[in-house]
Structure formats: C-alpha cells, structure tokens
MDTraj code that builds the backbone (N, CA, C; nanometers):
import mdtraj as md
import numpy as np

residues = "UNK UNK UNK UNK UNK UNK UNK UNK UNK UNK UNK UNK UNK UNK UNK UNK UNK UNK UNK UNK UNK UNK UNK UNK UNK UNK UNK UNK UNK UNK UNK UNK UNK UNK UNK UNK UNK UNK UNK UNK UNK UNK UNK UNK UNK UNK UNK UNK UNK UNK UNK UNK UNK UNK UNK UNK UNK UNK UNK UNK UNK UNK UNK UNK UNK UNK UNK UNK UNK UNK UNK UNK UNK UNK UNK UNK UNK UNK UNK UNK UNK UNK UNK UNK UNK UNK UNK UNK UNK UNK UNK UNK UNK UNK UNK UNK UNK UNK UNK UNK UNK UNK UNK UNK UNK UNK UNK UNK UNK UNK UNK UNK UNK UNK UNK UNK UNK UNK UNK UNK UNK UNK UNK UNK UNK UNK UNK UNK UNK UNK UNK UNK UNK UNK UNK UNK UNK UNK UNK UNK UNK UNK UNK UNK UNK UNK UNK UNK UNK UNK UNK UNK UNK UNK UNK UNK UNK UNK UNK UNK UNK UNK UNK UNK UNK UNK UNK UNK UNK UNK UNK UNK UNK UNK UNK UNK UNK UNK UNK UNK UNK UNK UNK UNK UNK UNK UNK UNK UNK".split()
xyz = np.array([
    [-5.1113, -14.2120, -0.8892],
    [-5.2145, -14.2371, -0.9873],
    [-5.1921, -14.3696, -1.0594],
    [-5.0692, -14.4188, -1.0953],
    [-5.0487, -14.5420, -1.1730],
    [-4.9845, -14.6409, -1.0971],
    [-5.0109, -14.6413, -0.9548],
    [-4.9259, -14.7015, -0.8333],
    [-4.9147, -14.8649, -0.8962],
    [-5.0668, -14.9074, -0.9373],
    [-5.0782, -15.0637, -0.9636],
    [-5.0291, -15.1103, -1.1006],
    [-4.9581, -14.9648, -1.1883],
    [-4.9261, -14.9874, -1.2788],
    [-4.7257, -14.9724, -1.2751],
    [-4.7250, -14.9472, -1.1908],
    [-4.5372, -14.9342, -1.1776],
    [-4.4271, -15.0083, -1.0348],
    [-4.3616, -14.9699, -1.1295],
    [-4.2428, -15.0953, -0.9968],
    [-4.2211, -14.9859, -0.8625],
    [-4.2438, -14.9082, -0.8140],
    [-4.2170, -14.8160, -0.7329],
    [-4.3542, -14.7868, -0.6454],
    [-4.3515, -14.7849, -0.5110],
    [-4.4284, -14.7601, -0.4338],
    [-4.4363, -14.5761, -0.3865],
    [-4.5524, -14.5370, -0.3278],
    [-4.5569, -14.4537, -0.2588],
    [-4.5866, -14.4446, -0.1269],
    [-4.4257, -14.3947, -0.0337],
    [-4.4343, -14.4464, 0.0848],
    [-4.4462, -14.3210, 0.1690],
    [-4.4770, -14.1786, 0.1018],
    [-4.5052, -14.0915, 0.1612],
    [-4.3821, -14.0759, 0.2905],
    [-4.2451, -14.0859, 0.2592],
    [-4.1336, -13.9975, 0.3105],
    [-4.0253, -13.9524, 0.2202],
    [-4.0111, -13.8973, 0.2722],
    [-3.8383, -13.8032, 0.1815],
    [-3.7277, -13.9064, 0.1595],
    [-3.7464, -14.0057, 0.2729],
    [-3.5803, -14.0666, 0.1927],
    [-3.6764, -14.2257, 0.1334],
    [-3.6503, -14.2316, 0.0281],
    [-3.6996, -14.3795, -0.0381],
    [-3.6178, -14.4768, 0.0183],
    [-3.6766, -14.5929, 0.0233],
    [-3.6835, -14.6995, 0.0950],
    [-3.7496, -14.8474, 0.0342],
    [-3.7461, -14.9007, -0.0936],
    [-3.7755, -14.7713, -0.2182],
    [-3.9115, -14.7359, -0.2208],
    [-3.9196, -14.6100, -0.2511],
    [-4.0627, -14.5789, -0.2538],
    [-4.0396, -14.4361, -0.2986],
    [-4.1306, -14.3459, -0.2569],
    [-4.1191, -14.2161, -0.3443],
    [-4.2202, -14.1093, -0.2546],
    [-4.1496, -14.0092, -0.2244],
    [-4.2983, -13.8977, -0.1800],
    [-4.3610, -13.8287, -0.2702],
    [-4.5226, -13.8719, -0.2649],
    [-4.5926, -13.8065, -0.4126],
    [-4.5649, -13.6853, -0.4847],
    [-4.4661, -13.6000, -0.3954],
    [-4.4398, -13.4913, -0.4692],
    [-4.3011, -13.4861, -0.5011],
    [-4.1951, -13.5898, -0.5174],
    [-4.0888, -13.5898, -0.5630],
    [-4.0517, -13.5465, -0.6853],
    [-3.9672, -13.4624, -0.7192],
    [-3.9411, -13.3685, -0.7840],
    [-3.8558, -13.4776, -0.9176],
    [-3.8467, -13.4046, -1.0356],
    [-3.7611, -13.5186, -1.1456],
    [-3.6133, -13.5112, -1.0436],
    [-3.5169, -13.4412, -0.9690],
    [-3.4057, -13.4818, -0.9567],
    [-3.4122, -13.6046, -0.7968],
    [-3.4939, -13.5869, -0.7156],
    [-3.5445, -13.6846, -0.6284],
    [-3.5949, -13.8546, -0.7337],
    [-3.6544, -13.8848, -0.7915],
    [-3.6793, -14.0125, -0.8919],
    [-3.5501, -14.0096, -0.9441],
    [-3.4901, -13.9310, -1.0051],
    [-3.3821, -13.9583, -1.0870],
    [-3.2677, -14.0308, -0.9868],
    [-3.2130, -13.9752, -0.8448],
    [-3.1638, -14.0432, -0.7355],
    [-3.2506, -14.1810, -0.6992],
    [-3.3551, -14.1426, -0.6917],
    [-3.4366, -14.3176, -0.6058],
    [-3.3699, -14.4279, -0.7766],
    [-3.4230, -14.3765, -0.8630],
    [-3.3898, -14.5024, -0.9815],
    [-3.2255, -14.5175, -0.9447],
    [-3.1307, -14.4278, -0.9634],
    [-3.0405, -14.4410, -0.9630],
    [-3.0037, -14.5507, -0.8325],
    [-3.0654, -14.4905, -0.7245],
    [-3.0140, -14.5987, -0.6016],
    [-3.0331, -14.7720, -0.5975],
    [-3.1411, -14.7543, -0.6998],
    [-3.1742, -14.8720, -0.7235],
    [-3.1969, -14.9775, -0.8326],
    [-3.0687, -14.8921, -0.9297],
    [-2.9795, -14.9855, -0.9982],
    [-3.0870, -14.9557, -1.1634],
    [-3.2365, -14.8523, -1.1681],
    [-3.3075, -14.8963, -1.2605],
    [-3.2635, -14.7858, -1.3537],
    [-3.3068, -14.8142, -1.4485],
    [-3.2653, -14.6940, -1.5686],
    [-3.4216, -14.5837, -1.5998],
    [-3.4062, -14.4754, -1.5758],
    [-3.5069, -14.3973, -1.5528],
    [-3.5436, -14.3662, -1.6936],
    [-3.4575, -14.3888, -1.8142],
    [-3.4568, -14.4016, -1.9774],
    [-3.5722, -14.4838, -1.9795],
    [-3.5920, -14.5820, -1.9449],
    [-3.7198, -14.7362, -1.9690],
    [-3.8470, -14.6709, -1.9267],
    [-3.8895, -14.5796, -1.8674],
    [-3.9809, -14.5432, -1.8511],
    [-4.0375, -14.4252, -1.8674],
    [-4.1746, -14.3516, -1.8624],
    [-4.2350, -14.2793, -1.9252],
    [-4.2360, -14.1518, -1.8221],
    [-4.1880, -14.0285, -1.8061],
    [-4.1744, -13.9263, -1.7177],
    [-4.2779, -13.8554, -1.7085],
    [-4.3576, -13.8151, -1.6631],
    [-4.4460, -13.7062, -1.6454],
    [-4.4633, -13.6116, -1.5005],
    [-4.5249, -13.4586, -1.5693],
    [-4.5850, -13.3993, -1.4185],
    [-4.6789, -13.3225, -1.4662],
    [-4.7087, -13.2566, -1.3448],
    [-4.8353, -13.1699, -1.3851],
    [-4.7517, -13.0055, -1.3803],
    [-4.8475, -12.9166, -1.4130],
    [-4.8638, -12.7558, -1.4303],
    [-4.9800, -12.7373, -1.3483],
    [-4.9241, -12.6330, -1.2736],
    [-5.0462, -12.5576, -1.2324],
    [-5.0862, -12.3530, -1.2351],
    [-5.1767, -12.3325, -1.2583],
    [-5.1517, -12.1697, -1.2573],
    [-5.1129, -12.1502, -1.1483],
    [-4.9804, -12.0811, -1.1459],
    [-4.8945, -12.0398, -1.0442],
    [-4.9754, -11.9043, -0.9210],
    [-5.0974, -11.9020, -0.9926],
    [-5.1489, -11.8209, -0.8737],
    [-5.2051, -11.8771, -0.8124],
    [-5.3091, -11.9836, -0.8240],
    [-5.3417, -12.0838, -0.8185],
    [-5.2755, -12.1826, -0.7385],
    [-5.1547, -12.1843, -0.7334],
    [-5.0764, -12.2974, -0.6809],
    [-5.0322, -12.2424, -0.5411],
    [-4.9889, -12.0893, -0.5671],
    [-4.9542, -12.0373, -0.4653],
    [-5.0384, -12.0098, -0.3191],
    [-5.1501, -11.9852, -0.3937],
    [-5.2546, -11.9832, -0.2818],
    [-5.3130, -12.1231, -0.1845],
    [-5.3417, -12.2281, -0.2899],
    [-5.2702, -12.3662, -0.2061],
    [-5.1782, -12.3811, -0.1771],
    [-5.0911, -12.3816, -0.1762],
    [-4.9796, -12.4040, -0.0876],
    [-5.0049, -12.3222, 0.0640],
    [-5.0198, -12.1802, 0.0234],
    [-5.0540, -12.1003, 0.1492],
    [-5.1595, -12.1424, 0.2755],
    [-5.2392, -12.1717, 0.1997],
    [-5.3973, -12.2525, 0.2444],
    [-5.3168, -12.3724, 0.3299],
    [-5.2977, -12.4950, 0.2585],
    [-5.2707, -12.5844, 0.3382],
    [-5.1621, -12.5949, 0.4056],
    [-5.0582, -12.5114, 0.3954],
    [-4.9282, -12.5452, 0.4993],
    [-4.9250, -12.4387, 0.6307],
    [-5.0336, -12.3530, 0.5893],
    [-5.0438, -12.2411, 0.6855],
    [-4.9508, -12.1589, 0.7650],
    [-4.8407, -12.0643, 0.6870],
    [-4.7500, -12.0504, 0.7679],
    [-4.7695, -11.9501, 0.8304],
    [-4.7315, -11.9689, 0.9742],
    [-4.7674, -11.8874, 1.0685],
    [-4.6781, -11.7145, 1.0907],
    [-4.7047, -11.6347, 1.1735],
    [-4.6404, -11.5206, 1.1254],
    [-4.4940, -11.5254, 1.1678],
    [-4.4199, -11.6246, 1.1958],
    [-4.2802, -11.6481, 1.2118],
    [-4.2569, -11.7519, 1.0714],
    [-4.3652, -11.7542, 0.9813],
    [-4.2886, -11.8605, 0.8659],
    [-4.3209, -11.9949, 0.8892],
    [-4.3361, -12.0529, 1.0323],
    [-4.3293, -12.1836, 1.0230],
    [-4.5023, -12.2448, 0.9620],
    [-4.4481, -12.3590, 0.8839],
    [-4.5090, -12.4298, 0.8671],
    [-4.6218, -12.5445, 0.9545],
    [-4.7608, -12.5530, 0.9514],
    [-4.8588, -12.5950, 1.0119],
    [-4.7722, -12.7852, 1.0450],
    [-4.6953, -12.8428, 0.9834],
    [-4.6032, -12.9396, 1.0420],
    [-4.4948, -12.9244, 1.1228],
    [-4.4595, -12.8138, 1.1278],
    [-4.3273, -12.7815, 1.1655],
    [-4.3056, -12.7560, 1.3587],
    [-4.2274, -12.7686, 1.4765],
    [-4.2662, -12.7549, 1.5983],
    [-4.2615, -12.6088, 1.5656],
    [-4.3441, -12.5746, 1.7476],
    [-4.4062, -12.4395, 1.7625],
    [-4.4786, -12.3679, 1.6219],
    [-4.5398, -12.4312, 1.5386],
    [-4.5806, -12.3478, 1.4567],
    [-4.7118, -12.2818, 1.5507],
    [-4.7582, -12.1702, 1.5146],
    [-4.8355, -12.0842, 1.5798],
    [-4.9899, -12.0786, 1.4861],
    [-5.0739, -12.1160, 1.4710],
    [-5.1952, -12.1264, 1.4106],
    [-5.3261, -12.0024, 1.4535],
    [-5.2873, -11.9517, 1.5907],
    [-5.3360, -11.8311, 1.5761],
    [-5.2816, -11.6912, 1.5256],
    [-5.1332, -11.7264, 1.4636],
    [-5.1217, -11.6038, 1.4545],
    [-5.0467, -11.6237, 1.3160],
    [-5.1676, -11.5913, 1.1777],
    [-5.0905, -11.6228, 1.0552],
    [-5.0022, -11.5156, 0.9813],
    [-4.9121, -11.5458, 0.9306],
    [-4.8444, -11.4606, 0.8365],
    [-4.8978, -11.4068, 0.6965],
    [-4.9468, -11.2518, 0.7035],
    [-5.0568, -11.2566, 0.5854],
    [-5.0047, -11.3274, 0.4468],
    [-5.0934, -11.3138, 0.3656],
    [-5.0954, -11.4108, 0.2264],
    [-4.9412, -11.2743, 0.1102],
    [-4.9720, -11.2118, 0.1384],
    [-4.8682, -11.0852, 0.0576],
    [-4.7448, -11.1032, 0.1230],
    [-4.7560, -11.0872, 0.2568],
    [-4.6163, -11.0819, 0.3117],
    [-4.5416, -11.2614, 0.3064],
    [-4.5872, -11.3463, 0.3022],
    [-4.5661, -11.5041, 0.2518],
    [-4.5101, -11.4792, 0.1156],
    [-4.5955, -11.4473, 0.0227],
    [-4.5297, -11.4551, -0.0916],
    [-4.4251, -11.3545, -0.1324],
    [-4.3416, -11.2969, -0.0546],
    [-4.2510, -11.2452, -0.0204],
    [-4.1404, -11.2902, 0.0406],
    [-4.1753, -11.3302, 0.1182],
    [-4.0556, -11.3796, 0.2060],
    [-4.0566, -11.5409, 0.2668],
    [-4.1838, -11.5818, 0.1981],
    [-4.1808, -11.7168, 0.2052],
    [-4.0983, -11.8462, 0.1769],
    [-4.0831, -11.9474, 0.2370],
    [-3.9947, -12.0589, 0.1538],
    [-4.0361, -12.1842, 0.1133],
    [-3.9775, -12.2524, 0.0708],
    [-4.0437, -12.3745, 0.0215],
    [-3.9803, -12.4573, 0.0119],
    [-3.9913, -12.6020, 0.0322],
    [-3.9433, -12.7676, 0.0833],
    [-3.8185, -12.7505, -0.0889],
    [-3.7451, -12.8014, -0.0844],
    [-3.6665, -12.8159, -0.2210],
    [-3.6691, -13.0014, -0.2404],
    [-3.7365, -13.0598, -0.2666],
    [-3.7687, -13.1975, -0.1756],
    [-3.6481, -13.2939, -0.2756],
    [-3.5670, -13.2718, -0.4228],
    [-3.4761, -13.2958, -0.4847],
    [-3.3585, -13.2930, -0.4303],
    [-3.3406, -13.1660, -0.3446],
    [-3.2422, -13.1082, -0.2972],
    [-3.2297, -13.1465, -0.1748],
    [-3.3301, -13.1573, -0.1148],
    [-3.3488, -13.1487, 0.0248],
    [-3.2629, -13.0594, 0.1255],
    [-3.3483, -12.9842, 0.0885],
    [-3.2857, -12.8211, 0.1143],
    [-3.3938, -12.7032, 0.1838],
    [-3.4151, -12.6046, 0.2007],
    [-3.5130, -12.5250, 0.1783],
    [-3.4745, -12.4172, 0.1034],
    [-3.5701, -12.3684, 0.0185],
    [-3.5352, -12.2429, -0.0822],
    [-3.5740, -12.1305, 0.0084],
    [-3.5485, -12.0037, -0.0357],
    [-3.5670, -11.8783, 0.0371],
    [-3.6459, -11.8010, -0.0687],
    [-3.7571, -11.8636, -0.0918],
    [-3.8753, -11.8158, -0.1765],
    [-3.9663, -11.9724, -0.2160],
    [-4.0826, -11.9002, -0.2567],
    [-4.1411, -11.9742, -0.2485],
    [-4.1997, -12.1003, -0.4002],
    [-4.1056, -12.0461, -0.4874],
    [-4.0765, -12.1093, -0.6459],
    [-4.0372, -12.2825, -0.6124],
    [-4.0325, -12.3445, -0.4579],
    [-3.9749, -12.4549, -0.4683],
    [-4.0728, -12.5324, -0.5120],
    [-4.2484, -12.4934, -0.5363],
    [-4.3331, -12.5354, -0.5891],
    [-4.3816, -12.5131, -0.7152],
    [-4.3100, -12.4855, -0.7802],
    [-4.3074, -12.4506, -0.9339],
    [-4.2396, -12.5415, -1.0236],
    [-4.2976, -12.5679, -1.1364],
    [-4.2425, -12.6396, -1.2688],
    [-4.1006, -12.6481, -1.2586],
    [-4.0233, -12.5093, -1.2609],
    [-3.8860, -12.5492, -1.2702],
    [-3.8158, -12.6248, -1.1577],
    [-3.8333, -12.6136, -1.0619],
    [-3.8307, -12.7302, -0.9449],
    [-3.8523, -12.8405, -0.9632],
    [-3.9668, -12.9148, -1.0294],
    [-4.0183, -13.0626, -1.0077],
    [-3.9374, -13.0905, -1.1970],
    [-3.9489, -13.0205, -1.2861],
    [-3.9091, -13.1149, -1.4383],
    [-3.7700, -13.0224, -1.5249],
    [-3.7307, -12.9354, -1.4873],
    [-3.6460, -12.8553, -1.5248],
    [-3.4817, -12.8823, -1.4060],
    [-3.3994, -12.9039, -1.4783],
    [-3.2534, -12.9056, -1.4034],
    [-3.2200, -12.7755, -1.4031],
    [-3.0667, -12.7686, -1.3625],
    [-3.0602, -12.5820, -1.3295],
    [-2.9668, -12.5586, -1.4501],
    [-2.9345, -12.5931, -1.5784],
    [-2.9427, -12.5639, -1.6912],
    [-3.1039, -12.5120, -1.8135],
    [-3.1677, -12.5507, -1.7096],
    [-3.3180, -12.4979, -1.7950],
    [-3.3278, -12.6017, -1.8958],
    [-3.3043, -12.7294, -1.8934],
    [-3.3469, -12.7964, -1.9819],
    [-3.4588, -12.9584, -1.9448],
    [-3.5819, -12.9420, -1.9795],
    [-3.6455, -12.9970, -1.9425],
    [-3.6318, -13.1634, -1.9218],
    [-3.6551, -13.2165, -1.7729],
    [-3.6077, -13.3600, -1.7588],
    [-3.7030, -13.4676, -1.7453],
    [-3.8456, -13.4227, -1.7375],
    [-3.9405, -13.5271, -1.7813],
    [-3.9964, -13.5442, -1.9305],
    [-4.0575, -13.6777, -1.9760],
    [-4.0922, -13.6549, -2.0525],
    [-4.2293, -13.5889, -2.1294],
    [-4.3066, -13.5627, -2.0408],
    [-4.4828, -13.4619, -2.0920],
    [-4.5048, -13.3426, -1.9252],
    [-4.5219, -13.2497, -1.9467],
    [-4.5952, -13.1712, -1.8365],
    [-4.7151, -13.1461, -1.9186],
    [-4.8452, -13.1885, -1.8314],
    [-4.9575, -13.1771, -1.8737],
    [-5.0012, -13.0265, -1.7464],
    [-5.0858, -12.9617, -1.7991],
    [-5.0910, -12.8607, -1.7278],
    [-5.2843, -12.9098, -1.6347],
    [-5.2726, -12.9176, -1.5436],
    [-5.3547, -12.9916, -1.4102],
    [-5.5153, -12.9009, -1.4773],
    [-5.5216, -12.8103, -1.5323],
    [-5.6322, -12.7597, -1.5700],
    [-5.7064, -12.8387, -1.6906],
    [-5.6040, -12.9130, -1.7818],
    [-5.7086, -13.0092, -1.8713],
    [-5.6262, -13.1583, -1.7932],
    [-5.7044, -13.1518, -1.7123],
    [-5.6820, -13.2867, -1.6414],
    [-5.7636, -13.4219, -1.7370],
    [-5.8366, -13.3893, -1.8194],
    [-5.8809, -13.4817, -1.9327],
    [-5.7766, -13.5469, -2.0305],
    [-5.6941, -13.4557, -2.0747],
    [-5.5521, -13.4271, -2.1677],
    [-5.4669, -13.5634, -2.1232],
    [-5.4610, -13.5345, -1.9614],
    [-5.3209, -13.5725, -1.8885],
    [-5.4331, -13.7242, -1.8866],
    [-5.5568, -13.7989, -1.8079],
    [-5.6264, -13.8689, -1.8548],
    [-5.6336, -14.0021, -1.9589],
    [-5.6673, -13.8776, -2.0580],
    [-5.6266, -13.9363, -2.2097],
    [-5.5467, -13.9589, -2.2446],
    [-5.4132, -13.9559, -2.2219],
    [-5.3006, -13.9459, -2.2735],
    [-5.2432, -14.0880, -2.2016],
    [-5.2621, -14.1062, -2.0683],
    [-5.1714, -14.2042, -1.9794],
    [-5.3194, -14.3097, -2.0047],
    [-5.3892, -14.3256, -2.0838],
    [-5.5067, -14.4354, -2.0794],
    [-5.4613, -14.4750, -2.1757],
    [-5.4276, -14.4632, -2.2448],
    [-5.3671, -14.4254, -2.3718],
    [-5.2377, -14.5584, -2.3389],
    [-5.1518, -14.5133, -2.2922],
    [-5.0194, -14.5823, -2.2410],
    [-5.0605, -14.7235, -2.1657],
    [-5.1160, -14.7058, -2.0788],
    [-5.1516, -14.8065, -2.0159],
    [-5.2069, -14.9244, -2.0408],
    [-5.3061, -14.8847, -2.1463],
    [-5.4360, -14.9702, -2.2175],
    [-5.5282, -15.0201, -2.1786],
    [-5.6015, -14.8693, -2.0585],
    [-5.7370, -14.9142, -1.9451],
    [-5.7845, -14.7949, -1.9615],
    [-5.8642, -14.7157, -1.9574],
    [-5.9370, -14.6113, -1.9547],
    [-5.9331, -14.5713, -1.7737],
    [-5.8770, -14.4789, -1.7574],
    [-5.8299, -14.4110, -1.5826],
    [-5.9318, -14.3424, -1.5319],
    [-6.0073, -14.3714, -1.4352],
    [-6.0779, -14.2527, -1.3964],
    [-6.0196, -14.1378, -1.3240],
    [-6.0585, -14.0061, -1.3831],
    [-6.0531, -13.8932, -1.3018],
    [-6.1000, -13.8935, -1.1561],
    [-5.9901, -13.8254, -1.0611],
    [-6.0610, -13.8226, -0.9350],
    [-5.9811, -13.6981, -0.8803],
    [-6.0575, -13.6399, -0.7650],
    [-6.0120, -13.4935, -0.7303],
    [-6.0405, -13.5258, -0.5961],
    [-5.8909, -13.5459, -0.5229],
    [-5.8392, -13.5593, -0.4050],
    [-5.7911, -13.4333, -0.3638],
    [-5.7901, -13.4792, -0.1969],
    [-5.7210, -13.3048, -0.1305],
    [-5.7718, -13.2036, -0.1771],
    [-5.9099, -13.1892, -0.1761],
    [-6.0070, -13.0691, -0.2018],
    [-5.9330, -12.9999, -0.0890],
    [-5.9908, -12.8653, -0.0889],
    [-5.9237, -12.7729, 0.0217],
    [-6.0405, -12.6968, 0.0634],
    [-6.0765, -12.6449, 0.1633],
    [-6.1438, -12.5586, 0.1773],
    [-6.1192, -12.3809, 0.1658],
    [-6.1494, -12.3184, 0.0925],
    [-6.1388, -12.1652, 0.0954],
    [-6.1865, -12.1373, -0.0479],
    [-6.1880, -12.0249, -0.0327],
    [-6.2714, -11.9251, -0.1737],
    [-6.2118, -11.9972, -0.2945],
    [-6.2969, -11.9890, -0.3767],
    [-6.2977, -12.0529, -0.5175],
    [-6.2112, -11.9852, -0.5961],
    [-6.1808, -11.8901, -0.5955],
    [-6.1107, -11.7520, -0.6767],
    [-6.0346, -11.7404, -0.6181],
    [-5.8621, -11.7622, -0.6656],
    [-5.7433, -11.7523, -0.6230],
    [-5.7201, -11.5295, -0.6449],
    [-5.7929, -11.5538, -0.7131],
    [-5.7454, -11.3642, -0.7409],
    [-5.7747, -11.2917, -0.6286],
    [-5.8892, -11.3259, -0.5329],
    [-5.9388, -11.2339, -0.4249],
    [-5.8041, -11.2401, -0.3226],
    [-5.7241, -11.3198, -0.2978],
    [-5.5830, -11.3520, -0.1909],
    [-5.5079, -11.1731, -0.2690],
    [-5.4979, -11.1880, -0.4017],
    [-5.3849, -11.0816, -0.4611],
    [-5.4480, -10.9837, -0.4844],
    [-5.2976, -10.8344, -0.3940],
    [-5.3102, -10.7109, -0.5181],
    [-5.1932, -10.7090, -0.6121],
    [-5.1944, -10.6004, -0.6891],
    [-5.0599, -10.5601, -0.7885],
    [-4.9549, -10.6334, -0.7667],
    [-4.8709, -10.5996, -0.6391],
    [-4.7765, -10.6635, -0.5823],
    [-4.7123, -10.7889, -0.5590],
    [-4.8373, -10.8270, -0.5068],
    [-4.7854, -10.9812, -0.4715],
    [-4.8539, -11.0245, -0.6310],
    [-4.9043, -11.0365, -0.6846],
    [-4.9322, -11.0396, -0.8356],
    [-4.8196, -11.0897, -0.9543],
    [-4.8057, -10.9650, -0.9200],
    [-4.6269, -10.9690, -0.9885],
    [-4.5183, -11.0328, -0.9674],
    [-4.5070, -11.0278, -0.8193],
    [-4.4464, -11.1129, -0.7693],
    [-4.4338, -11.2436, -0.7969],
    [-4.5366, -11.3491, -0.8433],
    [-4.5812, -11.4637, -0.8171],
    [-4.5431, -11.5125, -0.9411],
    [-4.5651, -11.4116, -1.0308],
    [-4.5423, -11.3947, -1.1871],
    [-4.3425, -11.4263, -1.2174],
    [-4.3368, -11.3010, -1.1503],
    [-4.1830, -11.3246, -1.1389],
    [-4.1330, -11.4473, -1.0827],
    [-4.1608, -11.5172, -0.9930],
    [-4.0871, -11.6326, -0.9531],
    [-4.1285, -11.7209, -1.0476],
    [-4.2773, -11.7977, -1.1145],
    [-4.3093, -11.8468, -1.1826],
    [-4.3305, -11.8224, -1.3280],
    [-4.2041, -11.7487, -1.3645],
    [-4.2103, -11.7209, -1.4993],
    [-4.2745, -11.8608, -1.6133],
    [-4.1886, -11.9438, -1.5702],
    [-4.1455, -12.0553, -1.6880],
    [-4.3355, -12.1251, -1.6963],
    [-4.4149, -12.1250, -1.5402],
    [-4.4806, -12.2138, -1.5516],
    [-4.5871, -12.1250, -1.6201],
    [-4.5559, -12.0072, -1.6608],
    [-4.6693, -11.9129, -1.6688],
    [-4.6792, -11.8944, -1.8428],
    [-4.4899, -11.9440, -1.8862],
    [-4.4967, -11.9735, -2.0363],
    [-4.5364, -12.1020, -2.0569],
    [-4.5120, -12.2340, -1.9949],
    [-4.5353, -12.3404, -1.9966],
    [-4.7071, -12.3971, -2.0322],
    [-4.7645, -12.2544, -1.9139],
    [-4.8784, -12.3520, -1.9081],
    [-5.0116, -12.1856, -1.9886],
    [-4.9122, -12.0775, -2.0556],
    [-4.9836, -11.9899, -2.0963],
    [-5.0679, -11.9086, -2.0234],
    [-5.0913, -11.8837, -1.8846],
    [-5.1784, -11.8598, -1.8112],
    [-5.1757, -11.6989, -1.7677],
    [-5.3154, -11.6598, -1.7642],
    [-5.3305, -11.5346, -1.7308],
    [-5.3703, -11.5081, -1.5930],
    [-5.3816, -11.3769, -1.5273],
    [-5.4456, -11.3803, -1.4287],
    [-5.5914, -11.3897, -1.3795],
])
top = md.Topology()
chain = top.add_chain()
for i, resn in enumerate(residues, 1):
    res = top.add_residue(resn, chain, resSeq=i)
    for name in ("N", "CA", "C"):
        top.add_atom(name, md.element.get_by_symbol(name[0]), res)
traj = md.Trajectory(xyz[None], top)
C-alpha cells in the first residue's frame, strides 16, 4: 500500500533480497531490517485485523486444501477432491512465514502470528482492524501527507456470509485458536 512511500520493495518471496512478501509477519521485517543494517525503531509499524471467521474462510477459499491437506500451490495437490471446510479447521495448517516453519493448526493466520511475539507482547506499532478500512485510511493519510485511496484487491469468489461455512463446532473452534484477534478486534459471530 505505501510501496512509493518506503525504502523496501515488495518482491513477493519468502527470503528478502531486500524486499518483503506482502504478508510478512512483524518477526520476518524485524529479520529483513535487521539484515540490512536499518533500525526498524525509525519507522512506523502497522497491520491489519480481521474477523477470524472471516479470515478463516478465506484462507480456506483461496488455498484450497485438498482432502490430503495440501495446498492449491503445493505438488500433487488434488482439486477434485477437497478437504471439507470443518474438518480443515481442525486439522489444518498454516505457512508460519516469520518462522518459516509450518504450524499444525491453522492460527498461523491470525494477529498473534503477524504483531504479537511469543511473550504476548505486542510488536507493531497500530493494528487497525480491516473492517474500518477508512480508520486504517485516515490514519496513514494522515502520516504521509496525501490523502490514499481505498482499493479492494483479491476479491474472491464465494458466498458473502462467512457463517453459512460454520456449525457449533468448528465455530468454537476458530474462536479458540483466535482468541486474541477476537479481543483485539471485539468481534462477534
């Protein structure tokens, strides 16, 4: 979003070069600055929030994991034969892209992943929560001293209503892994 406004490129891979993959997590930036001598103090931290039911169901949507788990990038992934949406958020995993690791659940897309260290203490400086995307907007127009336009990339295709994917179960579930983003960003079902 502020590409023409910062010293760092987005080169869309995991290892910087220097550059950054748009979804690099605060301990991934905190390594790229470090590698490259800058002080991550001089500059202004931010991320987004998203309702974790909400988030979960994109993720599901676009990485499509098939009923062995693999991912729609990944070899042999299988596209006719998906792994339902309940049994995923179960036993699903997710990129740790800081770590570069994989988690054995699917929280590697959650708040505490991208701005939280594993002391629980928060390492960016604003999480704006992606639902008042005006907020987050206003705030970095603000910083900059240009007025930003809003734009809504990577539309997805599928039902508008993240609730029709969940029952009880996986519900709870989703809740439980995403506690923090669910205090963070106040959100109901």
């Amino acid at each position: 979003m502020l590409a023409k406004h910062s010293d760092v490129i987005c080169n869309k891979k995991d290892e910087p070069s220097p550059g950054f993959h748009p979804h690099l997590n605060w301990k991934g930036v905190a390594r790229l600055f470090a590698d490259q001598g800058w002080n991550l103090a001089d500059y202004f931290s931010f991320t987004t929030l998203r309702n974790p039911w909400a988030l979960a169901v994109s993720y599901y949507a676009y990485f499509q994991p098939d009923a062995h788990g693999r991912y729609n990038f990944m070899p042999n992934h299988n596209g006719d034969s998906m792994m339902p949406f309940k049994e995923w958020v179960f036993i699903g995993r997710t990129w740790d892209i800081g770590n570069r690791r994989w988690r054995q659940d699917i929280a590697g897309c959650g708040i505490e992943a991208f701005a939280f260290d594993d002391a629980g203490q928060q390492q960016v400086d604003a999480i704006y929560p992606i639902e008042k995307l005006q907020t987050l907007a206003d705030s970095l127009s603000e910083r900059v001293g240009a007025k930003l336009k809003l734009q809504h990339i990577n539309r997805s295709e599928r039902s508008a209503d993240y609730r029709d994917y969940y029952d009880e179960e996986s519900m709870t579930r989703v809740a439980e892994l995403f506690n923090k983003d669910l205090e963070l960003g106040n959100y109901d079902f």
